[in-house]
N, C-alpha and C positions, 0 to 999 in steps of 0.2 A: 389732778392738775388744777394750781389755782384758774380761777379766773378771768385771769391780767391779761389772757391772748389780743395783742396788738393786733388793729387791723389796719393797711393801710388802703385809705380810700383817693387820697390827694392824686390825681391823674397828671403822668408826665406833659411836659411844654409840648404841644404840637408844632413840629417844626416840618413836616409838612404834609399834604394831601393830595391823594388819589382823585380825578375826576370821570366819572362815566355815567353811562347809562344803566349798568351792570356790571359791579367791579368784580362779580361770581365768573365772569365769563373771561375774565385775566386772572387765571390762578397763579402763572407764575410771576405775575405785576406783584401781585399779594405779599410773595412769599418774598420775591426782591427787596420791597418795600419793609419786609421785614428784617429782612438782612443787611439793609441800611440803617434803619435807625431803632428796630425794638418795638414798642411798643407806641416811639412817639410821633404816631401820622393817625391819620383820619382820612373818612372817606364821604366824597359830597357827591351827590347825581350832579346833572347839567343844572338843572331846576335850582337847584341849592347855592352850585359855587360863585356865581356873580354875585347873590346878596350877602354871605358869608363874606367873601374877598372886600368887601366896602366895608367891613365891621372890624372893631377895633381887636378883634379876639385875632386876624387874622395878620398885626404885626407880628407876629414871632414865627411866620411859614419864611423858609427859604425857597421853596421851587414848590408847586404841583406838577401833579404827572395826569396828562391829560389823555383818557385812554378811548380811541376810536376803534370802528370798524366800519364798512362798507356800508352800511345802512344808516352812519348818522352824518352821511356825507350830506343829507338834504338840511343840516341844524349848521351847516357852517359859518352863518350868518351869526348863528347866538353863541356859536364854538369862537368866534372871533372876537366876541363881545367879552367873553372871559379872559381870551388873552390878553387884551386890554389892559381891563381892570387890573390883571395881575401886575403886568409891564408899569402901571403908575403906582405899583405900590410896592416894584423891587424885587420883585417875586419872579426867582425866574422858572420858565415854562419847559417841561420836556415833553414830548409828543409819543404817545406809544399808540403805533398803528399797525392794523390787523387789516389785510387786506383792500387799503384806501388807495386810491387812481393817482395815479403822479400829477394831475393837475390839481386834485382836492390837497394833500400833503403839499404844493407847492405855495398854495394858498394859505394853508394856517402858518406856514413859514415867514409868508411876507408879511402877515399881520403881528409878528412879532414873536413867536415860538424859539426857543434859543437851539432846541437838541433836536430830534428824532431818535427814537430805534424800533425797528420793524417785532414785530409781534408773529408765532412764539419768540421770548427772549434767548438770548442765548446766554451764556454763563459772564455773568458779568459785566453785562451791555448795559443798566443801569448806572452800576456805578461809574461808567468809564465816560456814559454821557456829563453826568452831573460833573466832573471832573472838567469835561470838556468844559464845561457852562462857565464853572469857573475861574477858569485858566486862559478863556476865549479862544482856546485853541478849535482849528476846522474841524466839522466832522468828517472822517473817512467815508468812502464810498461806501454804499449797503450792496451785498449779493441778496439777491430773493433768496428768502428763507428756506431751508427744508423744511420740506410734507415731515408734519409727525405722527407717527406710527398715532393710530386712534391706540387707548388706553382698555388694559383689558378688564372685559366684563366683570364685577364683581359679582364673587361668589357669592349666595344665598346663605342669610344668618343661619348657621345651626350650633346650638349651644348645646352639643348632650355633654358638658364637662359640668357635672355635677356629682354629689356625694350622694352617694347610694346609703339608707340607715345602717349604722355601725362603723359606718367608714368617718375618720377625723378629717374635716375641713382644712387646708394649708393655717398655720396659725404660727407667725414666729413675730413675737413682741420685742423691739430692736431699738424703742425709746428707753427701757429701761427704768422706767416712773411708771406715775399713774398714767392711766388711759386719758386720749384729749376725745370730750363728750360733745356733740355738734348736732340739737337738734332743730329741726324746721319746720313751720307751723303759718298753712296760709291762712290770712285774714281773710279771705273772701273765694271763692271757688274760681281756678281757674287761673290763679295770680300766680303760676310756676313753683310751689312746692314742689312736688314731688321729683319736677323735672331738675331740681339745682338738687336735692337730696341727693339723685342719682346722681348727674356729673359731676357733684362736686367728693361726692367718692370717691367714682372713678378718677378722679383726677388726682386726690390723695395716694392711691392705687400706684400709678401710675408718676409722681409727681419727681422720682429720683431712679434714672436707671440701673444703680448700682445697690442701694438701698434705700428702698421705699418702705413707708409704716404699715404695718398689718392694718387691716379696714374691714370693719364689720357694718354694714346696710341694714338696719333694722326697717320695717316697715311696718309702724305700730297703726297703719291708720285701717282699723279692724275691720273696719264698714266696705269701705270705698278704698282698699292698698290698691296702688297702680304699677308699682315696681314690680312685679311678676310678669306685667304686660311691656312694660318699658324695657326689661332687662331677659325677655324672652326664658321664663325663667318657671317651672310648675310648680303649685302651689300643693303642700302636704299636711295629711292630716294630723302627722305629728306631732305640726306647733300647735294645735289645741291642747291636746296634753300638756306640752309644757307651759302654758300658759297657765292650765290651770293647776299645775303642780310646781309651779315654779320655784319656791320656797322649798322645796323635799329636792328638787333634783342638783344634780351634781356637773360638774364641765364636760364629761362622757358624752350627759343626755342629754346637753347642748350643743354639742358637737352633731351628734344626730339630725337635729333640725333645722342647718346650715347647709346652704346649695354653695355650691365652690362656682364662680366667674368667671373664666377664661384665666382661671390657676392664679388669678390675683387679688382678688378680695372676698370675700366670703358674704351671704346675703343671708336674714331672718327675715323670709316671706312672710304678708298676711295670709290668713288661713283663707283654706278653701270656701266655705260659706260665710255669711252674713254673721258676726258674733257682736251680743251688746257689747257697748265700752264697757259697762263695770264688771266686765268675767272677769275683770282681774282690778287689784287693790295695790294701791302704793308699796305694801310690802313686798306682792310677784312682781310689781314695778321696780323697784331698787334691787331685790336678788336677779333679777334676768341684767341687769346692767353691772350688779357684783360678776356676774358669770361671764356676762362681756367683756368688763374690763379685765378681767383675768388672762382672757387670751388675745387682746388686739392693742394695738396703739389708739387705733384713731374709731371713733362707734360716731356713724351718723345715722339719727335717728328721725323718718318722716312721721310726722306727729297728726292725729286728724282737727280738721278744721275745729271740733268739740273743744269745748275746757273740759275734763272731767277730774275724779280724784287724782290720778296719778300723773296730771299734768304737773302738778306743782313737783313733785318729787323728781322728774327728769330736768323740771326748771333751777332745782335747786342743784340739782348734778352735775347740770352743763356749765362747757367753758364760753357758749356765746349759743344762744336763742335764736334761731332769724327768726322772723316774721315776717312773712312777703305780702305785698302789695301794689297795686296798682293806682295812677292814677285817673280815679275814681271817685262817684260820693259815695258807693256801698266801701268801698277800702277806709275810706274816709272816716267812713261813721261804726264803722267794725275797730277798728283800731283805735279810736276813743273810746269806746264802750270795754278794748281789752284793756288798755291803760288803767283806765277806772278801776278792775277785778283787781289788776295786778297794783294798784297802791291800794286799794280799800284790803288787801289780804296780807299786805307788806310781804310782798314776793319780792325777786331780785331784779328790778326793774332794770339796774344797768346793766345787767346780760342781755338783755333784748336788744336783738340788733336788727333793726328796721332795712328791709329790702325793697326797693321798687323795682317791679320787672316791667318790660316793657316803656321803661323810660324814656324821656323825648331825646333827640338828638341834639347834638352839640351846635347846631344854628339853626335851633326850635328855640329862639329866644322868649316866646309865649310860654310854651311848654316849661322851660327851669324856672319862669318865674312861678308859673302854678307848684311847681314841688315845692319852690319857695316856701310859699303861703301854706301848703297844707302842712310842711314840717313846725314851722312857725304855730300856724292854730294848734297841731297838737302838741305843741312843746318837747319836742323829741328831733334828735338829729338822723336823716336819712342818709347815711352814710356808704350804703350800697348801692348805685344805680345800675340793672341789665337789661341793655339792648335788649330788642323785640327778635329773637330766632328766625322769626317766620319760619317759612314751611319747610327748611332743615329741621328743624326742633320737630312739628309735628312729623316727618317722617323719622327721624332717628325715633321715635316713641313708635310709630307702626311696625318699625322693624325689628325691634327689641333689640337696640343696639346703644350706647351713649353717643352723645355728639360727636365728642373728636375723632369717632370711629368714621363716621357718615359727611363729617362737615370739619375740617379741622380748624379753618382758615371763618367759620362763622363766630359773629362779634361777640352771641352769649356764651360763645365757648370759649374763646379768648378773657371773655370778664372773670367766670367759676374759676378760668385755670391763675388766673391775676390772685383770687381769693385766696385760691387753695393753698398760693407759693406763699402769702404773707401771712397765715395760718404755720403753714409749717415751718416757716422761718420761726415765729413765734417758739413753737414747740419745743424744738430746734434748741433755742436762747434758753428757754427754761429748762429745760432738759441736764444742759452744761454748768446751769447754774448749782444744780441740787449736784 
């Protein structure tokens, strides 16, 4: 596959946003809010939305959704304070309450609130508000909500769906071309490699219910692989061998050293012990990817923090480089110092595609000027920003599971799966073309 895979980073118009204290604890706000407008809203704490709503980023919201519960009835004062602001600048307000006193909901009404609906939602009580909003039609009367059934316990990860040696890994190549190559390589320790390698696998995995691309997970980072841990997944002695006989063996004895995923993508664990980087050479570097690409569409490969030989030969293989980073002065000064390697060696600079994880928010007006500035000094366009996971991202990694599995409706997982789809639309295009 050439090169050329189109990414699109340009973020839809925010037309409008969530307000809470905790928008995790309105899942079906979430999912409404998705079912009205996509991908194009946002979500602000209390702390956030007055000074957002004063900025000029915030002409283009139609309504927020202002999401209460019983305990922020004592912030009605500064809950009032946003209504305001919003009501002077045409924005109109919907109210989603969970359990709030009919004096406190009568209260954010008079201060200017246009809708209500009681919390859990019921199917379609957003949309039918905002409609009201519009139309100025009454709202109907609210019955108090049904009690809903608590949600049942989830079962304990167990992944024994793995390939025993001898047995072939699921392998069905359905692009029809060359394999699209996608590896990842953190500049600094801790900047979410491993963890976008993984989900954004899974997400190619996953990315088409009908027909999705075969997906191979490599985990070349020999030292420190975490994908065994992340993906609950045992590590075999196997792929020593094949690493170090890579050039002799055959797609068989590749097939051997593949754990099968939950029947949908296929994984190349790092081995079981501590191996130097140079057990292996740009040649068992390029045959282990000849033999990948043989049987998969899609190979994403987590690369170790190291430059070593065989870095350049997967750099020169892939169809886009990430390199994640933070902002930071170690991301900072690591990522000028790779820039540097990679023109003093005339490597393929413009496959490297610059990742910040952990990026500032969308009215962190401090914060995007710093990305500013750091893409600026280093002369390079930061074209990926992902939200901070928080502690969904660390527990889907304790539990050997990906995010959408643990978190679906969490914002780094909503960004990977934004990637993945404009990657494979990419694929997709080239694919049709050849």
């Amino acid at each position: 596959m050439s090169s050329g895979l189109a990414l699109r980073s340009d973020p839809a118009p925010v037309k409008a946003c969530t307000v809470s204290r905790n928008v995790h604890a309105f899942d079906l706000l979430i999912e409404d809010m998705e079912a009205e407008l996509g991908e194009a809203w946002g979500d602000l704490t209390f702390d956030e939305a007055r000074a957002f709503l004063m900025q000029d980023e915030a002409a283009t919201l139609e309504f927020i959704a202002i999401a209460v519960n019983a305990g922020d009835e004592e912030d009605l004062g500064f809950l009032g304070e946003i209504i305001t602001v919003a009501k002077t600048r045409s924005i109109t307000v919907i109210l989603v309450v969970d359990d709030v006193s009919p004096m406190a909901l009568h209260e954010l009404l008079r201060l200017g609130a246009d809708e209500f609906v009681p919390y859990p939602l019921a199917e379609g009580a957003l949309h039918d508000a905002l409609d009201r909003a519009r139309t100025g039609a009454a709202a109907p009367a609210v019955a108090a909500p049904a009690p809903v059934a608590a949600p049942a316990a989830a079962t304990a990860f167990e992944n024994t769906d793995w390939v025993e040696p001898g047995a072939p890994a699921p392998m069905r190549p359905k692009l029809k071309g060359e394999a699209a190559i996608f590896a990842v390589q953190g500049l600094a320790g801790g900047t979410g490699a491993s963890t976008l390698a993984a989900n954004l696998a899974w997400e190619f995995a996953n990315i088409d219910r009908k027909e999705s691309p075969s997906v191979c997970l490599m985990d070349m980072d020999l030292q420190a692989g975490t994908l065994s841990t992340y993906l609950d997944l045992p590590r075999r002695d196997i792929v020593v061998e094949l690493l170090q006989d890579a050039t002799t063996m055959d797609v068989d004895a590749f097939k051997q050293a593949l754990l099968n995923y939950q029947s949908k993508m296929s994984v190349f664990n790092a081995p079981p012990e501590i191996l130097p980087l140079d057990i292996i050479g740009q040649a068992e570097m390029d045959a282990l990817l000849n033999l990948a690409a043989e049987c998969f569409d899609v190979i994403v490969i987590d690369m170790p923090h190291t430059l070593v030989m065989w870095t350049e030969t997967v750099m020169n293989r892939a169809d886009v480089y990430f390199a994640t980073m933070e902002l930071d002065m170690r991301s900072a000064q690591n990522a000028m110092r790779f820039i540097k390697v990679m023109q003093s060696e005339d490597l393929p600079l413009d496959k490297v595609h610059f990742v910040l994880n952990r990026a500032p928010g969308m009215t962190d007006l401090t914060g995007k000027g710093r990305v500013k500035k750091l893409a600026e000094s280093l002369g390079v366009k930061i074209a990926t920003q992902l939200p901070d996971g928080g502690k969904q991202a660390m527990q889907a990694g304790d539990h050997g599971e990906p995010l959408s599995e643990i978190a679906k409706k969490n914002p780094l997982r909503r960004e990977i799966l934004k990637l993945a789809e404009g990657l494979h639309k990419a694929m997709l295009a080239e694919a049709d073309a050849k």
